[in-house]
C-alpha positions as CSV (number, residue, x, y, z in Angstrom):
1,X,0.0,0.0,0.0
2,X,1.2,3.3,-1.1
3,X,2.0,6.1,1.9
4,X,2.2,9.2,-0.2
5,X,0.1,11.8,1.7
6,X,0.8,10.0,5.3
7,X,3.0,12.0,7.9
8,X,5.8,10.2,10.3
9,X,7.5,11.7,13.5
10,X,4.3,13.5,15.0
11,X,2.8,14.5,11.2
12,X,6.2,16.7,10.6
13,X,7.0,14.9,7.9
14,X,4.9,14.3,4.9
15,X,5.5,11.8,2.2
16,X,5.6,12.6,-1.5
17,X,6.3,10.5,-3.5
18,X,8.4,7.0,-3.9
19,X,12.0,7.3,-4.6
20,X,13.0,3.5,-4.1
21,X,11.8,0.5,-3.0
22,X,13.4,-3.0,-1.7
23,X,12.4,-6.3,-0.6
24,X,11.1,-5.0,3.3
25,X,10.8,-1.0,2.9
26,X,10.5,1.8,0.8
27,X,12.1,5.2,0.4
28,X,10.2,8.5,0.1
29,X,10.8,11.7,-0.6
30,X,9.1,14.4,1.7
31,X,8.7,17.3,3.0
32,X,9.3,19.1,6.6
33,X,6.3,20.8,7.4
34,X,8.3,22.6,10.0
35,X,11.6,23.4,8.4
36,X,11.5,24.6,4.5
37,X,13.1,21.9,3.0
38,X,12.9,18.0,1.5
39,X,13.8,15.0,3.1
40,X,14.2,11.6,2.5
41,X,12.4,9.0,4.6
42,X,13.2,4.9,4.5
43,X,10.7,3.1,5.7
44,X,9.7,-0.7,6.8
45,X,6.8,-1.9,8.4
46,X,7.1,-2.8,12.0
47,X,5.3,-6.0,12.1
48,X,7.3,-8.1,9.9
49,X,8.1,-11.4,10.9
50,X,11.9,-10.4,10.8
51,X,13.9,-9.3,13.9
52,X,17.2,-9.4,12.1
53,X,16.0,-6.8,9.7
54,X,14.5,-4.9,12.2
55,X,17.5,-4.4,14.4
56,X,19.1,-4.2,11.1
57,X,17.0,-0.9,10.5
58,X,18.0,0.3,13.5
59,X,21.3,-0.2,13.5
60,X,21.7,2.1,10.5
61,X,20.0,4.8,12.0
62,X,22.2,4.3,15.2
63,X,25.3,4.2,13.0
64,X,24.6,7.0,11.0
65,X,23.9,9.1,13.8
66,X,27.0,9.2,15.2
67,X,28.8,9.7,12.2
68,X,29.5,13.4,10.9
69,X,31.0,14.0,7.8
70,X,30.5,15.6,4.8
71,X,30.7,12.8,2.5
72,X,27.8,10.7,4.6
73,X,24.5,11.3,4.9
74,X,22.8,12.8,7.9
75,X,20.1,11.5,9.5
76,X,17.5,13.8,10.9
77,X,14.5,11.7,13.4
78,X,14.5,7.8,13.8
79,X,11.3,6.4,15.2
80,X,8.4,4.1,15.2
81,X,4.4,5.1,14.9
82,X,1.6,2.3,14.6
83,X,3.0,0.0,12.4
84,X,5.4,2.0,10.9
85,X,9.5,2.3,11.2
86,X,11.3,5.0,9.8
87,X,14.7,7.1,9.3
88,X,14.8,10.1,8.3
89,X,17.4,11.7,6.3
90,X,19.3,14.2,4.0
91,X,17.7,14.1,0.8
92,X,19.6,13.7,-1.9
93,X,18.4,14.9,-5.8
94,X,21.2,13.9,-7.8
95,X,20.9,10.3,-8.0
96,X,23.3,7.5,-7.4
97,X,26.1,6.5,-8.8
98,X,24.7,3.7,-10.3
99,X,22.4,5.8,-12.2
100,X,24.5,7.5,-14.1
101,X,26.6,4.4,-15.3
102,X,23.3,2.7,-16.3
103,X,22.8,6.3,-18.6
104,X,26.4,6.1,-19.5
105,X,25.9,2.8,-21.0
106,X,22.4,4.1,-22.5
107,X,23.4,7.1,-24.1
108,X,27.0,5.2,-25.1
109,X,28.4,8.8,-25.0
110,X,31.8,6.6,-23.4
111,X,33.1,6.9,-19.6
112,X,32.8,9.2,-16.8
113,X,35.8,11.7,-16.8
114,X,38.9,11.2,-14.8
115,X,37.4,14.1,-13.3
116,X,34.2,12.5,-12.4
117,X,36.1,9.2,-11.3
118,X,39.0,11.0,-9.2
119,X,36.1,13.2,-7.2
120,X,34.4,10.2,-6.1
121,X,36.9,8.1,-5.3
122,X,38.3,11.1,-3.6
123,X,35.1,11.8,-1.7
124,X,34.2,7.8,-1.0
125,X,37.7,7.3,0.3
126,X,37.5,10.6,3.2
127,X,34.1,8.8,3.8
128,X,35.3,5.7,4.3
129,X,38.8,6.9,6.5
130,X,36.4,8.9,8.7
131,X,34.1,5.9,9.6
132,X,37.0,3.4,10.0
133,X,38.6,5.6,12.1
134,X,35.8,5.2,14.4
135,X,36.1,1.4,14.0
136,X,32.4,1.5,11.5
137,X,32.6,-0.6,8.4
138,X,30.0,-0.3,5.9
139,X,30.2,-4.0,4.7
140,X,28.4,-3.1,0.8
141,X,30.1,-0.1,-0.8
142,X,29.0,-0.1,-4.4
143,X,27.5,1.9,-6.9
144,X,23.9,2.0,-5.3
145,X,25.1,3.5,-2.1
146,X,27.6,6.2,-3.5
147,X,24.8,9.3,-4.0
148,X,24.6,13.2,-5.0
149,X,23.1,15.9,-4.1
150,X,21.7,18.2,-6.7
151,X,24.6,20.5,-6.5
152,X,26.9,16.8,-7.5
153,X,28.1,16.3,-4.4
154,X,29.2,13.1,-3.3
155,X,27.4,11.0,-0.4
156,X,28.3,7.3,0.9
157,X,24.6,5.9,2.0
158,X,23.1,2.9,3.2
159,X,24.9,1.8,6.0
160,X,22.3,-1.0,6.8
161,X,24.7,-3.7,7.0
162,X,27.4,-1.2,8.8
163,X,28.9,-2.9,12.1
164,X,31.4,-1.6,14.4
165,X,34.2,-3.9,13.7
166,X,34.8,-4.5,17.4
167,X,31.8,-6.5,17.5
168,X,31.7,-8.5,14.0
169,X,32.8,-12.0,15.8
170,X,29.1,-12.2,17.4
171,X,27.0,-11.0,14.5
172,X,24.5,-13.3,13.1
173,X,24.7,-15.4,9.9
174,X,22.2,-13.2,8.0
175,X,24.7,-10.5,9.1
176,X,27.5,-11.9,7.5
177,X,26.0,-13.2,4.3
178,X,24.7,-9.7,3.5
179,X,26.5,-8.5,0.9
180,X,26.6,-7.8,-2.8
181,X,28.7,-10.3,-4.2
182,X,30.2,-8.0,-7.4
183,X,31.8,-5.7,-4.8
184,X,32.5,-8.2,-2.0
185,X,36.0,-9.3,-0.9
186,X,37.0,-12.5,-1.2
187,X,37.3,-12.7,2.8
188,X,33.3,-11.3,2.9
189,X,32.6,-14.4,0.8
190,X,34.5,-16.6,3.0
191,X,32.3,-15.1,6.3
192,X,36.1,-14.4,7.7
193,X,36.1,-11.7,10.3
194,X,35.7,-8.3,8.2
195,X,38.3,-5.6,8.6
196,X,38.2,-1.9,7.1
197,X,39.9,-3.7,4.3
198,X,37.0,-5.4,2.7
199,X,35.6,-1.7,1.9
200,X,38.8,-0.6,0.1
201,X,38.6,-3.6,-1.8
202,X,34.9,-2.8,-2.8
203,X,35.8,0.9,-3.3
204,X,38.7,-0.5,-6.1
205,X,35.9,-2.5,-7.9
206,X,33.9,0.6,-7.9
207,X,37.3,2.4,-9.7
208,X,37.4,-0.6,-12.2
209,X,33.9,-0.1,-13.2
210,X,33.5,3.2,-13.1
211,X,35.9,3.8,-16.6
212,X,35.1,0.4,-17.6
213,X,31.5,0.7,-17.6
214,X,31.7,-3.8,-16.7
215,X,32.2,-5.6,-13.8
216,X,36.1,-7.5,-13.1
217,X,33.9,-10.8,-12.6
218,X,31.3,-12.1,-14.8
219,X,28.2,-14.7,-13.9
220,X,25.6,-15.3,-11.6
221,X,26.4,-14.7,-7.4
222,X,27.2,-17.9,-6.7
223,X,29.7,-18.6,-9.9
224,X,31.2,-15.2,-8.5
225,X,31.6,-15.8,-4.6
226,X,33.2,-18.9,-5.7
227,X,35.8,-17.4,-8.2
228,X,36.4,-15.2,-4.9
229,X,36.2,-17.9,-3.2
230,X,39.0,-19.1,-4.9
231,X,41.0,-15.7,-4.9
232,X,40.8,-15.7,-1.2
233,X,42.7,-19.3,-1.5
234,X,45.6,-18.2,-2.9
């Protein structure tokens, strides 16, 4: 069922229009009714037989929360009404990533310029430093979760499957199997103990594809987590 026209947090914030959509939530664009501006709210319904996903939910909003820089999204309200979760954040009109590769390839008007590439690795990287730094990994850099704003710039999102590495040896098995096998070191695939590393390695796929336009490994996820698997054996 669509919310466009429902409110979240007290009626502050009212829903637009859809901007994604996964398998448990959707995201909305919408507007504050007290501040003048647009926001972005992520949503999942509270009732579903899932508490993995659901602490999952809330463990991005806790994680994003304490993380302030200007390459990651900010978060604004977290909270639950009826049977309703929702987090909501920055909104950001440029697109992803992603988008514009899928266009790229559309138009076939060739790569992204160095210029393009060297900003968002750039911008991905400081991103990236910042939240290691504070012992977060973000377990599913990619294409999808590197964003803009409508003035282009550059925003790591999604930090769903984030954990503090200091507490990765007592995560769950749906934990550790959420990943997105294209961008996921071989030691993600092996369910080995993740370090900041396995984001730097995702980060250099992303720089591979990005000029590319292709993917380094080619097939369906389990014929690539076991070429990975076999990367992470040598």
């Amino acid at each position: 069922m669509s919310l466009i026209g429902h409110t979240v947090d007290h009626g502050r914030y009212r829903l637009l229009r859809r901007i994604g959509a996964g398998g448990m939530g959707e995201v909305y664009e919408a507007e504050d009714t007290v501040l003048p501006r647009r926001v972005a709210v992520k949503t999942i319904k509270s009732g579903l037989d899932d508490p993995d996903f659901a602490r999952r939910f809330a463990r991005e909003a806790m994680i994003i929360a304490q993380l302030d820089h200007p390459n990651i999204v900010k978060i604004y309200s977290y909270g639950s009404e009826n049977d309703l979760s929702f987090i909501v954040m920055q909104y950001l009109g440029g697109g992803s990533l992603n988008d514009r590769l899928i266009q790229t390839t559309k138009e076939q008007r060739g790569d992204l310029s160095l210029r393009d590439i060297s900003n968002v690795l750039r911008d991905v990287a400081a991103a990236l430093d910042y939240a290691h730094k504070r012992e977060v990994i973000h377990r599913d850099v990619k294409p999808a979760n590197i964003m803009f704003d409508e003035e282009g710039h550059v925003f790591l999102v999604d930090f769903g499957i984030a954990r503090p590495s200091a507490g990765a040896g007592s995560e769950t098995t749906m934990f550790k199997r959420a990943y997105t096998p294209n961008y996921a070191a071989p030691e993600q695939v092996m369910l080995q103990k993740p370090t900041p590393r396995i984001d730097q390695y995702a980060l250099a796929t992303v720089a591979y594809v990005m000029p590319a336009v292709g993917l380094p490994y080619q097939g369906n996820s389990e014929q690539i987590e076991e070429k990975k698997a076999q990367e992470d054996a040598l």
